[in-house]
C-alpha positions as CSV (number, residue, x, y, z in Angstrom):
1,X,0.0,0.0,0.0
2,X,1.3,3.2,-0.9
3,X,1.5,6.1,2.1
4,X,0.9,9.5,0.2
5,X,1.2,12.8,1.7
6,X,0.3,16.4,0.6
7,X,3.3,19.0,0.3
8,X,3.3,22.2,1.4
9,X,5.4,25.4,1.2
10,X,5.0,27.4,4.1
11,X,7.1,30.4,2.2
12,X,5.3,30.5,-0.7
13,X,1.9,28.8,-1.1
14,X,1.6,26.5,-4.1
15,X,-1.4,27.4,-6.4
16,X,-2.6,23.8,-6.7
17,X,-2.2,20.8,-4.3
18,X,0.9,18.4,-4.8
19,X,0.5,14.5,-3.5
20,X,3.4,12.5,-3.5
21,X,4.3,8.7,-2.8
22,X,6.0,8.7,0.9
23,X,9.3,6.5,-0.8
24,X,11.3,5.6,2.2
25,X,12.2,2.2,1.3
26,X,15.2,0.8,-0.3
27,X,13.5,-0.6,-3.6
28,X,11.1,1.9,-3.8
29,X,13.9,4.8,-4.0
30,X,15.7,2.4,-6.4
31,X,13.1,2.2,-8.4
32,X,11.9,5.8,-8.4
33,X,10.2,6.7,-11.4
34,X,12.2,4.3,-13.8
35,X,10.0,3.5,-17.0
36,X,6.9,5.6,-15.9
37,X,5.4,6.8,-18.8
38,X,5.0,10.3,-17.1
39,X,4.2,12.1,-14.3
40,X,0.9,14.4,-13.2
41,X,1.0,17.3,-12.5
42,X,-0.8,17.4,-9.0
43,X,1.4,14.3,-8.0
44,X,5.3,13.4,-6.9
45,X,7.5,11.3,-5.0
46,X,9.0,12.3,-2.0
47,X,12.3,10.0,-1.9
48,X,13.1,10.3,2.2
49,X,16.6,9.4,3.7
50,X,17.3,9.4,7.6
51,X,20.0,12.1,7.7
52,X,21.1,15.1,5.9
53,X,23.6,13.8,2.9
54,X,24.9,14.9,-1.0
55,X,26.2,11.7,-1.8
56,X,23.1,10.0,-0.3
57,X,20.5,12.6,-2.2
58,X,22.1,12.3,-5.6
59,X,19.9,10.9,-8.6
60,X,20.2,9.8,-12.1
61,X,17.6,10.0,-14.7
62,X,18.6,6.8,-16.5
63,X,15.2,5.3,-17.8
64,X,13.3,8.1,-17.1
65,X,11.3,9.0,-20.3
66,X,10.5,12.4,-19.0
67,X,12.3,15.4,-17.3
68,X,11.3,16.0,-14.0
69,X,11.5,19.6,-11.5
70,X,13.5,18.1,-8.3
71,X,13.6,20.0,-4.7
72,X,16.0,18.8,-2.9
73,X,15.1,19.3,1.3
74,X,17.2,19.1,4.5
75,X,15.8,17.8,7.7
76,X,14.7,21.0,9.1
77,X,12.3,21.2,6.2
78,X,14.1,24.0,4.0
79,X,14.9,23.6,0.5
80,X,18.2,23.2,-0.3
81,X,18.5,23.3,-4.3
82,X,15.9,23.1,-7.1
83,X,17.1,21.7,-11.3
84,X,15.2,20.7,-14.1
85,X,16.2,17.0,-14.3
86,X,16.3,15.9,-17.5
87,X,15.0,12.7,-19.2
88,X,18.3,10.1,-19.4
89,X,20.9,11.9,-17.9
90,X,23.1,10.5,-15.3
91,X,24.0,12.8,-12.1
92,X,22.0,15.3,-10.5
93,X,23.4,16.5,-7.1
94,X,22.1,19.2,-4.6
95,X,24.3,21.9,-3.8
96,X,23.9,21.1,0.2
97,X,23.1,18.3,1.6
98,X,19.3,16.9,2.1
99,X,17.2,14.2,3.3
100,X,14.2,14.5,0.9
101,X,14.2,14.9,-2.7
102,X,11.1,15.9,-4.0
103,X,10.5,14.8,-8.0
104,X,7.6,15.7,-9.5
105,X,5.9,17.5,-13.0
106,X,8.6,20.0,-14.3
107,X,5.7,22.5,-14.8
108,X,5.9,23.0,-11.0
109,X,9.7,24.0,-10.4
110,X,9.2,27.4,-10.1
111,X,6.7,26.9,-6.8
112,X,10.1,25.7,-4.8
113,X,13.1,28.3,-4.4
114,X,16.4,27.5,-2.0
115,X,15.4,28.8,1.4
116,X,11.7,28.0,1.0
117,X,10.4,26.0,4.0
118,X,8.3,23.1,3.0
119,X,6.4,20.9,5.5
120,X,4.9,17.3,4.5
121,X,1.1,16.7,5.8
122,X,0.0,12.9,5.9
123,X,-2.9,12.2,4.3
């Protein structure tokens, strides 16, 4: 069963609701959104580590068939970096480190800046 939650930013309110898959497993943050055929835009995954890291919060984009907006997002609930991920590439990093990395529609990357804080409501 899949836990979803709603994503909010506190600093700058998002002008339609965001869902995203709670993806705090091994497999399921392997997995990610390999061979998708695409992504909503009212929906995301929220890949969740236990402790701030870069090396930890880095992605690829190998078999992704899509590009993606990515927030990356400490601990403390402020967003650390924002990119435009794009389909098939192979290294995204944040600038600082994070514990959450928030993929989802690349329509909504401009609704998370670095410093935003952001705060994850279960559903």
């Amino acid at each position: 069963m899949k836990r979803t939650i709603s994503v909010e930013n506190l600093t700058h309110p998002l002008p339609s609701p965001l869902h995203a898959v709670w993806c705090d497993s091994f497999l399921c943050r392997l997995r990610g959104l390999t061979f998708h055929r695409r992504i909503p835009l009212g929906e995301g995954l929220l890949l969740v580590y236990s402790a701030d890291s870069r090396a930890n919060a880095a992605i690829h984009m190998l078999g992704v068939n899509f590009d993606l907006a990515v927030a990356w997002i400490n601990r403390e609930g402020v967003v650390v970096d924002t990119c435009l991920a794009l389909r098939w590439r192979p290294f995204y990093q944040p600038k600082a480190p994070a514990a959450y990395i928030l993929e989802m529609h690349p329509d909504r990357l401009r609704e998370f800046t670095p410093g935003d804080r952001v705060r994850f409501v279960k559903r």
